[in-house]
C-alpha positions as CSV (number, residue, x, y, z in Angstrom):
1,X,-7.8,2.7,19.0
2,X,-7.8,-0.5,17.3
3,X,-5.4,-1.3,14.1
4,X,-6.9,-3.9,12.1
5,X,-4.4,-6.2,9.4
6,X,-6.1,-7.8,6.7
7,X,-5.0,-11.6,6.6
8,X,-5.5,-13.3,3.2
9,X,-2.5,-15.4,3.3
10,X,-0.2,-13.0,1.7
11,X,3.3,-13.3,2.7
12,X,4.5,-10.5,4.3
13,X,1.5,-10.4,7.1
14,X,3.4,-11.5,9.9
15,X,6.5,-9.0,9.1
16,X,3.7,-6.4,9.2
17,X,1.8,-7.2,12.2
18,X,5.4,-7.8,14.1
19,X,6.0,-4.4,12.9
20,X,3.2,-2.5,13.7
21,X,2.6,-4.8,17.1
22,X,6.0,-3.3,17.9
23,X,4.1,0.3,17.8
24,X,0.6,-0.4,19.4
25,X,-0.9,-3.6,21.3
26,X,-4.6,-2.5,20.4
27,X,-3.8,-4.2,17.0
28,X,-6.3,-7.2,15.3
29,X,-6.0,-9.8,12.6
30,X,-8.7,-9.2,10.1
31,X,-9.8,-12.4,8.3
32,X,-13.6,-12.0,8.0
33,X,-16.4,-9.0,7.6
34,X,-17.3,-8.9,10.8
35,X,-13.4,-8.4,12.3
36,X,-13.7,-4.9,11.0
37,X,-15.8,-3.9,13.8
38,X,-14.6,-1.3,15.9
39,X,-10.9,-1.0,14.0
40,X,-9.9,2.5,13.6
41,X,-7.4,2.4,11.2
42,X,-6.7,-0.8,8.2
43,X,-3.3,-2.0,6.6
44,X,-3.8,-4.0,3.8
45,X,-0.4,-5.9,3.0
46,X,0.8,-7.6,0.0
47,X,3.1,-9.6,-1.6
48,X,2.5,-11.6,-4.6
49,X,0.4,-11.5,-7.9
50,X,-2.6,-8.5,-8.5
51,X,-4.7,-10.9,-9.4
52,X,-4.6,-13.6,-7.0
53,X,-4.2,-11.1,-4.1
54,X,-7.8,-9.7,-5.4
55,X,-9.4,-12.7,-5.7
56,X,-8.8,-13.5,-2.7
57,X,-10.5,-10.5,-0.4
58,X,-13.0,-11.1,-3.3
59,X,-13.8,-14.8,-2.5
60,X,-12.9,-14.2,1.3
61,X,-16.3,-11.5,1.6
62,X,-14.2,-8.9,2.7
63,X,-14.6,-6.1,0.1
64,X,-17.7,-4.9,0.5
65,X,-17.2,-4.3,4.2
66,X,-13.8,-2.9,3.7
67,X,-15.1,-0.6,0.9
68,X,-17.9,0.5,3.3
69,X,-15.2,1.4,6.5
70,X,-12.9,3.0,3.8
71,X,-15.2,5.3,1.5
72,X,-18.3,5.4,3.9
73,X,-17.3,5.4,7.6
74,X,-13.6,7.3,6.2
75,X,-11.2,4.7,8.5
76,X,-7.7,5.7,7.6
77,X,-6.5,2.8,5.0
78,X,-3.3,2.0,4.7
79,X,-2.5,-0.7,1.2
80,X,1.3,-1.7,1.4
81,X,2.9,-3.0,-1.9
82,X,0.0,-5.2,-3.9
83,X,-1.9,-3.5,-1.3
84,X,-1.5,-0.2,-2.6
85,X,-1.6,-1.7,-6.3
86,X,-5.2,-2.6,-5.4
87,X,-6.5,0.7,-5.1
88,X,-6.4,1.1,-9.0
89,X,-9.5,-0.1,-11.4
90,X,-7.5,-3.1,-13.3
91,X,-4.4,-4.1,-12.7
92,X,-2.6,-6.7,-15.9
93,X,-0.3,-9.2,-14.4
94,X,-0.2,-12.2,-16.0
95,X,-4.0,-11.3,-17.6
96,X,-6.4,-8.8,-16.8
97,X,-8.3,-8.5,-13.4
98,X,-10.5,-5.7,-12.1
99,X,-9.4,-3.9,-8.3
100,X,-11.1,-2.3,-5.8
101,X,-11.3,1.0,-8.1
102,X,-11.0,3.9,-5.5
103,X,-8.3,5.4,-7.4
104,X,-8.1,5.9,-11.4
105,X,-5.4,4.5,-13.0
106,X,-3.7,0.8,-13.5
107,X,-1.2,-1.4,-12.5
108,X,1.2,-2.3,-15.1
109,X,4.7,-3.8,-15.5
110,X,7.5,-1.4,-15.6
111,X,9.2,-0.7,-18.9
112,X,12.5,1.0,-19.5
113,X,12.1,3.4,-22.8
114,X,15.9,4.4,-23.2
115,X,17.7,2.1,-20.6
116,X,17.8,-1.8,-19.5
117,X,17.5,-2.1,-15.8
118,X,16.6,-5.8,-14.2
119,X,13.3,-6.8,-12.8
120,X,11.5,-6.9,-9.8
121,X,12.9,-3.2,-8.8
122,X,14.5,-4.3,-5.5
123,X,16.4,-2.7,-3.2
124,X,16.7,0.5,-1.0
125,X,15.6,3.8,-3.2
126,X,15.1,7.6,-2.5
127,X,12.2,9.6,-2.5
128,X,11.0,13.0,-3.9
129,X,7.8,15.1,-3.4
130,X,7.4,13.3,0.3
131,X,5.9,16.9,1.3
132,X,3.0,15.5,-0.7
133,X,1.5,12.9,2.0
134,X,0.9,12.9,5.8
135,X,2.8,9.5,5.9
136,X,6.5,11.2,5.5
137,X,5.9,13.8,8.6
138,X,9.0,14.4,9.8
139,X,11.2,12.1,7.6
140,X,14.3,13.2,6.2
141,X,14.5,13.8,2.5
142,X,17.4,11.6,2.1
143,X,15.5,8.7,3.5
144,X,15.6,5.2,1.8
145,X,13.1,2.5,1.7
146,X,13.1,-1.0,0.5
147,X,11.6,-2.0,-2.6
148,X,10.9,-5.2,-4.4
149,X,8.1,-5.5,-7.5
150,X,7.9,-5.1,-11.1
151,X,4.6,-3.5,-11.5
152,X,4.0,0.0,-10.8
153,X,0.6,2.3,-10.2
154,X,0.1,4.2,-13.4
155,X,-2.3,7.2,-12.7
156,X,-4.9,8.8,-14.9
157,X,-5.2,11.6,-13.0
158,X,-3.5,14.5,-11.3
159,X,-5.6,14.8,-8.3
160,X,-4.0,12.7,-6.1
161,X,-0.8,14.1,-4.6
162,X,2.0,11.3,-5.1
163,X,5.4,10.5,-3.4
164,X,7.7,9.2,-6.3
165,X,10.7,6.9,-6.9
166,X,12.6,6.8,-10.4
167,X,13.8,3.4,-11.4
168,X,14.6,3.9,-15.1
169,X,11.3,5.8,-15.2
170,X,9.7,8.0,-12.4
171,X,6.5,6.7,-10.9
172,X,4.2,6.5,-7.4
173,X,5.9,5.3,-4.5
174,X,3.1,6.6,-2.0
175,X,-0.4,8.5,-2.8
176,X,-2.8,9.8,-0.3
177,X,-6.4,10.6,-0.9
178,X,-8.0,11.9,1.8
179,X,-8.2,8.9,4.4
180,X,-6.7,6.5,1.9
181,X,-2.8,5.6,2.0
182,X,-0.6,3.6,-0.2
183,X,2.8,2.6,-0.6
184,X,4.7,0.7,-3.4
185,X,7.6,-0.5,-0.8
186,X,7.7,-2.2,2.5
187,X,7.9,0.0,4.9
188,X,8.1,-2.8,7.8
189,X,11.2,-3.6,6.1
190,X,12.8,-0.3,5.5
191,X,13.9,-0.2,9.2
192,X,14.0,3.4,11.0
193,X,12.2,5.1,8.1
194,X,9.8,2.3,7.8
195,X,8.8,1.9,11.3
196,X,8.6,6.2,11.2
197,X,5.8,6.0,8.5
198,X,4.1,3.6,10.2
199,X,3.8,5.6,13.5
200,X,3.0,8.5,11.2
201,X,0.0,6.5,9.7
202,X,-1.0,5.2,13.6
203,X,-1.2,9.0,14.6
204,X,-3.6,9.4,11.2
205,X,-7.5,10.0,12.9
């Protein structure tokens, strides 16, 4: 086993790696194609702007070998906050900018039709549906997890079984499709919950 953590200067890297290098030592720091060798599972964090978070695996040469370990060779993929946000096919913070596409749907800011609620959506939230992805195994249904964005997933499809949140409107907190993983909060910040899923998506093969 070999966990591999994309580094592309987001800021939440070292939280994750601390995390998940409190769970396994066979963990490596991902910062170029050719780092990807041998990793049997990738975590993709995020914190920050869609955009600049996907130019820069863009301009860094690491999509196409991450797309071919993820679609191709089927590594279990695990995209945490912009990281999951990535997996749509545009995403329009502050313009529009394209993603990696491996799920339909876009990332847009969330809107409150009948209520006024402040943004970035931060703070500890339930789940419901968490039956719905191998990430939740054995996690109680009163768990929390800590949250902190103001874009959401929107899906155009019902294909892809989704974990949700409501915040003023109800929307994807997690997805899983097949070998891919995502998660809107922080899971290496949600504590004994957190540090659960992340076992959960370690035991993933």
């Amino acid at each position: 086993m070999k966990i591999g953590i994309i580094d592309y200067g987001s800021g939440n890297f070292t939280s994750v790696w601390n995390a998940v290098g409190s769970l396994s030592k066979e963990i490596t720091r991902i910062t170029k194609k050719e780092d990807f060798n041998g990793c049997s599972h990738i975590i993709l964090p995020g914190v920050g702007a869609y955009g600049a978070a996907a130019n820069k695996i863009f301009s860094l040469d690491l999509y196409d070998t991450l797309h071919n370990h993820v679609l191709n060779k089927k590594v279990p993929f695990l995209g945490i906050c912009v990281g999951m946000q990535l997996l749509s096919e545009k995403g329009f913070e502050h313009g529009e900018h394209s993603g990696f596409g491996w799920v339909k749907g876009n990332v847009k800011v969330i809107e409150f039709p009948n209520m006024e609620l402040p943004l970035p959506h931060m703070g500890w939230n339930s789940l419901t549906n968490m039956n719905n992805s191998p990430l939740f195994k054995d996690i109680e249904n009163d768990a929390t997890f800590y949250f902190v964005h103001s874009y959401f997933l929107q899906l155009e499809t019902t294909e892809i079984k989704t974990v949700n949140v409501e915040y003023g409107i109800t929307f994807p907190a997690a997805l899983s499709l097949e070998n891919i993983h995502g998660v809107q909060f922080h899971p290496e910040k949600s504590q004994f919950y957190g540090m659960k899923l992340l076992k959960n998506f370690i035991k993933l093969c």
